[in-house]
MIKOL-352947 format. One record per residue (C-alpha): residue in three letters; residue number from 1; z, y, x. Coordinates in Angstrom, 3 decimals. Example, Ala and Ser with C-alpha at 12.3 -4.5 7.8 and 13.67 -1.06 7.14 Angstrom:
2
ala,1,7.800,-4.500,12.300
ser,2,7.140,-1.060,13.670
***
This chain:
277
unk,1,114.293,102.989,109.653
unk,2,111.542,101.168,107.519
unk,3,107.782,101.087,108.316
unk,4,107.094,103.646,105.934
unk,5,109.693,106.035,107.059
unk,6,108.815,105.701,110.700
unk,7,104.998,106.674,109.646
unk,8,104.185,109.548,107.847
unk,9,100.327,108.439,107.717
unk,10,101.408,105.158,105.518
unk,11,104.226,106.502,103.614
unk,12,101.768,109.060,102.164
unk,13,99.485,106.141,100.880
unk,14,102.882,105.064,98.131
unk,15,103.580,106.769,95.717
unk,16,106.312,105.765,93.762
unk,17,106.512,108.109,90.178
unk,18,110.003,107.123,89.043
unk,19,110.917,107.682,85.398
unk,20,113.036,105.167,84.825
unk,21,115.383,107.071,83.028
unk,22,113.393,107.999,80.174
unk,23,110.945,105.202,79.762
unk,24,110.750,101.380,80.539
unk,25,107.002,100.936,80.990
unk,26,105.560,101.258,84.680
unk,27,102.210,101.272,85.374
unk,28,100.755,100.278,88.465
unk,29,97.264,100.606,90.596
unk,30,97.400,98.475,93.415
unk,31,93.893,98.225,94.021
unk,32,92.356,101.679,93.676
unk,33,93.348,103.357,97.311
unk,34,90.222,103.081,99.865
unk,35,92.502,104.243,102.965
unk,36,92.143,102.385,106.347
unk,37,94.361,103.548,109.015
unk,38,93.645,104.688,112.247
unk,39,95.601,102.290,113.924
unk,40,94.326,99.621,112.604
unk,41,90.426,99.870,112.491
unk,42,89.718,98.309,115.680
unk,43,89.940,94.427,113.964
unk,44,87.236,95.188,111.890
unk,45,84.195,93.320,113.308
unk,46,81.944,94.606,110.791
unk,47,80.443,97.926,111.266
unk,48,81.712,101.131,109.386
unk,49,78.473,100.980,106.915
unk,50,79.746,97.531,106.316
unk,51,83.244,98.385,105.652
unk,52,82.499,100.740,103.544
unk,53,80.208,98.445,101.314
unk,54,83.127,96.601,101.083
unk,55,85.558,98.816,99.745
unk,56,82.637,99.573,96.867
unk,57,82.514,96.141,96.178
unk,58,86.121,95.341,95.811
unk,59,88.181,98.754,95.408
unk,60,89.189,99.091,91.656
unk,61,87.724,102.642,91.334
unk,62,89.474,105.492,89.803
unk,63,92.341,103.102,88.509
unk,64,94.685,105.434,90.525
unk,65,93.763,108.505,88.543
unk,66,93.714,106.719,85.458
unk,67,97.455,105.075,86.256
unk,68,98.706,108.638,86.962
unk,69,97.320,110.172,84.037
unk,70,99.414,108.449,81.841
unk,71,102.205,110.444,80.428
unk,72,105.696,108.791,79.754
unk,73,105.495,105.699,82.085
unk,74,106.703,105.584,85.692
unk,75,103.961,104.483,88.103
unk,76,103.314,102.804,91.730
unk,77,100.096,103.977,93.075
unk,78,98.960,102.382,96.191
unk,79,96.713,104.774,98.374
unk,80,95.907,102.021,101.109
unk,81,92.895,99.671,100.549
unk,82,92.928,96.211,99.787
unk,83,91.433,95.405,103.135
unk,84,94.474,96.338,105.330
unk,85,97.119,94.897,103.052
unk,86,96.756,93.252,99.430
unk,87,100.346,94.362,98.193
unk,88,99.703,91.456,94.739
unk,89,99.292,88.800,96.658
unk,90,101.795,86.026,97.194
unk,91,103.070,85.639,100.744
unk,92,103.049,81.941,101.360
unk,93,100.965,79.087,101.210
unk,94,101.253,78.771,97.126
unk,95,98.511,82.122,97.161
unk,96,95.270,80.366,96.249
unk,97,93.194,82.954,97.923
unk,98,94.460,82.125,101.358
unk,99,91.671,79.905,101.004
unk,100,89.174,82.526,100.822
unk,101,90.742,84.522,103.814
unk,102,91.826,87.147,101.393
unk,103,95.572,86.192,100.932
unk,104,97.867,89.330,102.135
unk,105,96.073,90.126,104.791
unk,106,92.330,89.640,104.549
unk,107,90.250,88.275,107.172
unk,108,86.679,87.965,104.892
unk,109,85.207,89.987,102.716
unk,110,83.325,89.766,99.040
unk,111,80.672,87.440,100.876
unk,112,83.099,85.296,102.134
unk,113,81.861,86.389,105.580
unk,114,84.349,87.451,108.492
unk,115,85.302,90.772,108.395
unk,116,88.349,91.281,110.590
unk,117,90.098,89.653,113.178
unk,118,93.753,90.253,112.914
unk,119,96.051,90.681,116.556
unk,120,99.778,90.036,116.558
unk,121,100.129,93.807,116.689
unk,122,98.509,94.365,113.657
unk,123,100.274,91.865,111.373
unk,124,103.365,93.136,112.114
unk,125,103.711,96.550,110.700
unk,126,101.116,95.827,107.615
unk,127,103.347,92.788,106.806
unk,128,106.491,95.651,106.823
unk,129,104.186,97.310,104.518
unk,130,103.588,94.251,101.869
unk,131,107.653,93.812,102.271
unk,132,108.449,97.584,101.596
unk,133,106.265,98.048,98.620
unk,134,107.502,95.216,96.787
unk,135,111.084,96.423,97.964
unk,136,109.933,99.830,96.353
unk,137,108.549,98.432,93.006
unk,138,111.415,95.875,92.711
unk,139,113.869,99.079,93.153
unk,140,111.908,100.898,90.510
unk,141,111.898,97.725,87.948
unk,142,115.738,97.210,88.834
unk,143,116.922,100.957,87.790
unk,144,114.373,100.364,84.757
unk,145,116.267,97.306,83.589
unk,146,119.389,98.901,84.416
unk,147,118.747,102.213,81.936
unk,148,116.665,99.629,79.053
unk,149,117.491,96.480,79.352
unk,150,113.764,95.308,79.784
unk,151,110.628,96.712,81.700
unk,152,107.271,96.929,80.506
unk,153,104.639,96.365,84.154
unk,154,101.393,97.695,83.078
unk,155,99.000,96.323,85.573
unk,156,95.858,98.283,86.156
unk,157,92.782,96.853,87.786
unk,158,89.450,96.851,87.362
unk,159,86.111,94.191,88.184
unk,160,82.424,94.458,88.424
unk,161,79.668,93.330,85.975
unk,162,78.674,90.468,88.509
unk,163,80.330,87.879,90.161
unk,164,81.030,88.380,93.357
unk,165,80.755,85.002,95.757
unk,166,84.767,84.938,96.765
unk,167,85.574,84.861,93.203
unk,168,87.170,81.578,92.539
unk,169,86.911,81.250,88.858
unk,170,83.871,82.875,87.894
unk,171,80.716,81.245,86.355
unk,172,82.084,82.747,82.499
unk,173,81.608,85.615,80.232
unk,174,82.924,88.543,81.862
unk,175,84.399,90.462,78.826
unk,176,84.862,94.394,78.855
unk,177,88.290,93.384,79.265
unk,178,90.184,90.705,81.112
unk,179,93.498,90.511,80.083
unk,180,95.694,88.743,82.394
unk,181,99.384,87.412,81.729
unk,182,101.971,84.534,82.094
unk,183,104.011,82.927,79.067
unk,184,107.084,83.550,80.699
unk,185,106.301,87.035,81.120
unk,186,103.896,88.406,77.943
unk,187,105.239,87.679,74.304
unk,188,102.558,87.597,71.526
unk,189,103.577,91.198,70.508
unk,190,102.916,92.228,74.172
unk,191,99.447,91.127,73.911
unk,192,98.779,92.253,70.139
unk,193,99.574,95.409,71.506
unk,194,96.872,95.256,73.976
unk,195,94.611,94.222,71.553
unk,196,95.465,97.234,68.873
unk,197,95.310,99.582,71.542
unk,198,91.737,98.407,73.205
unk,199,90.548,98.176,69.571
unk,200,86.296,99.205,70.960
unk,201,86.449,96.266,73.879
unk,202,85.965,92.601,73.806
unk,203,88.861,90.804,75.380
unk,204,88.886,87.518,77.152
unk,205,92.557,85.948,78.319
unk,206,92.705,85.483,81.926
unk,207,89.049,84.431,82.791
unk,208,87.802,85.292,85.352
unk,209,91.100,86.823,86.430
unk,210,94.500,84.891,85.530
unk,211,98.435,86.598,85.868
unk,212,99.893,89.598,86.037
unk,213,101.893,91.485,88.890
unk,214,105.802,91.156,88.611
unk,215,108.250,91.403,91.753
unk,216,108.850,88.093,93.127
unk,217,112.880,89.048,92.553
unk,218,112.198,88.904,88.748
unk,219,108.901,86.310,88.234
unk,220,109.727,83.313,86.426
unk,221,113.651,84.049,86.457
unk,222,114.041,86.846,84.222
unk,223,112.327,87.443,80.867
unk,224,113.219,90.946,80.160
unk,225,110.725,92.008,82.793
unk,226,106.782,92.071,80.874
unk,227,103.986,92.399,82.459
unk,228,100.320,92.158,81.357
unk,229,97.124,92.659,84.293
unk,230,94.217,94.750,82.647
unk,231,90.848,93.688,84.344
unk,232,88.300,96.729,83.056
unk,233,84.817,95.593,83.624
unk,234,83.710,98.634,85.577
unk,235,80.616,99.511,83.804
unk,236,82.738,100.338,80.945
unk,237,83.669,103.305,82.234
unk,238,81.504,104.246,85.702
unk,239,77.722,103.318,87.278
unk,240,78.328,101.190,89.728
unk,241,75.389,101.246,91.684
unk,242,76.597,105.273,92.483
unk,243,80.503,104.604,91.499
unk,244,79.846,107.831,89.492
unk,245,82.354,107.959,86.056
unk,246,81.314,108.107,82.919
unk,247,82.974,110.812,80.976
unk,248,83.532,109.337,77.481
unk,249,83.899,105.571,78.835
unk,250,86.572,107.101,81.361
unk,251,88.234,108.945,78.577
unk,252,88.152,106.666,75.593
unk,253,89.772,103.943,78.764
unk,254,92.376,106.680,79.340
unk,255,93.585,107.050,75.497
unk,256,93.541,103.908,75.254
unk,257,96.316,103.306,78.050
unk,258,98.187,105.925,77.334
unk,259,98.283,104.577,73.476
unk,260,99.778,101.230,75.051
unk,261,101.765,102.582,77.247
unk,262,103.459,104.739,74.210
unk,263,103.387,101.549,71.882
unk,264,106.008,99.884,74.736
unk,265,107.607,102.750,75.324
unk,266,108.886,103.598,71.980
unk,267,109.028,99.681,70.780
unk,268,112.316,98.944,68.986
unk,269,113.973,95.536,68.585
unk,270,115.503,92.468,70.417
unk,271,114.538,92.507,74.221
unk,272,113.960,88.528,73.172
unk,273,111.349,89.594,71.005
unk,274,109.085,89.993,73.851
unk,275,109.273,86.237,74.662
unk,276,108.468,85.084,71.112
unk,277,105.386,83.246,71.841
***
């Protein structure tokens, strides 16, 4: 039995929306959950308050409800915050933010400053959690491949107005939209379709965040998996000082993913015409 079977309180924070059969775009929010377990809060050495500043800081806000508001696209929503696992993260020593103590499993916080210290117990089962939900996506990308011959990884994240200190690239413009992406992965039509479907933002490519999210099974071996990381700067569509939404940024964010997400959806053509960069 995996981690997530053998605890209902975890496998409740996944949610896998599977419609692989009908479409080959998958969205995902791996960033917007807030959920600490129970079990686990005792290697927090900041106080509640603290933690909770935290999460404000770093959680991509509302990028779950956006994610599942899309219609025709599966979806892989992670409920669990950042703090207890970071499921994006590579899990070896090429992950540059290891050097930040915010590789898989963080041990500081936006400040750079100590936030956790992590027991063998603890790294064990959260580890089984990183391993099952990229077993989970990679399932849901295989059956996608399998029914189109391609999949489409819509990456949904978002990033605050300010630089934050762990950021290791800032110092730039910080556009209304990041858009982050790979050659290997994200063809020039991928990316013009970005563009034509964020027509009202300003775009910058992969400053101050760089890549996109694609299961390590697939990344850099197989080029009918896409995949393109949007970084919304939140004040586009929320107050951040209150994390309160506004109602027409929210909404004109939300037609505008669901606009992509149809563009790749209903694309015709070579699958090699999404590596034609």
């Amino acid at each position: 039995m995996c981690q997530l079977d053998a605890d209902p309180e975890l496998s409740a924070l996944l949610r896998v929306l599977d419609r692989s059969g009908a479409t080959p775009v998958i969205l995902h929010a791996p960033h917007g959950g807030r959920s600490i377990l129970t079990a686990h809060r005792g290697s927090y050495v900041i106080s509640p308050a603290e933690l909770e500043a935290e999460k404000g800081a770093m959680t991509d806000h509302f990028t779950d409800v956006l994610v599942e508001s899309v219609t025709g696209a599966s979806a892989v929503i992670n409920g669990l915050s950042r703090f207890v696992v970071d499921v994006e993260r590579f899990p070896d020593d090429s992950e540059e933010l290891n050097a930040a103590g915010m590789g898989v499993l963080y041990t500081h916080g936006s400040r750079r400053q100590l936030i956790r210290r992590l027991a063998a117990d603890d790294r064990e089962p959260l580890l089984a959690y990183f391993v099952e939900y990229s077993a989970r996506f990679t399932a849901l990308v295989d059956a996608t491949l399998a029914a189109h011959g391609r999949a489409v990884i819509i990456d949904v994240h978002s990033y605050p107005e300010h630089e934050l200190p762990y950021e290791l690239h800032g110092g730039g413009f910080r556009a209304p939209l990041c858009v982050g992406s790979e050659p290997f992965h994200a063809s020039a039509a991928l990316l013009d379709a970005v563009a034509e479907s964020f027509p009202g933002l300003e775009t910058r490519a992969n400053t101050p965040f760089a890549g996109a999210y694609v299961p390590l099974k697939r990344y850099q071996t197989d080029a009918r998996v896409s995949s393109v990381m949007l970084e919304i700067r939140r004040d586009v569509y929320l107050t951040e000082a209150t994390l309160e939404v506004k109602p027409a940024g929210f909404a004109a964010v939300q037609e505008s993913l669901q606009g992509l997400a149809d563009r790749m959806r209903f694309s015709l053509g070579r699958v090699t015409a999404f590596r034609d960069r």
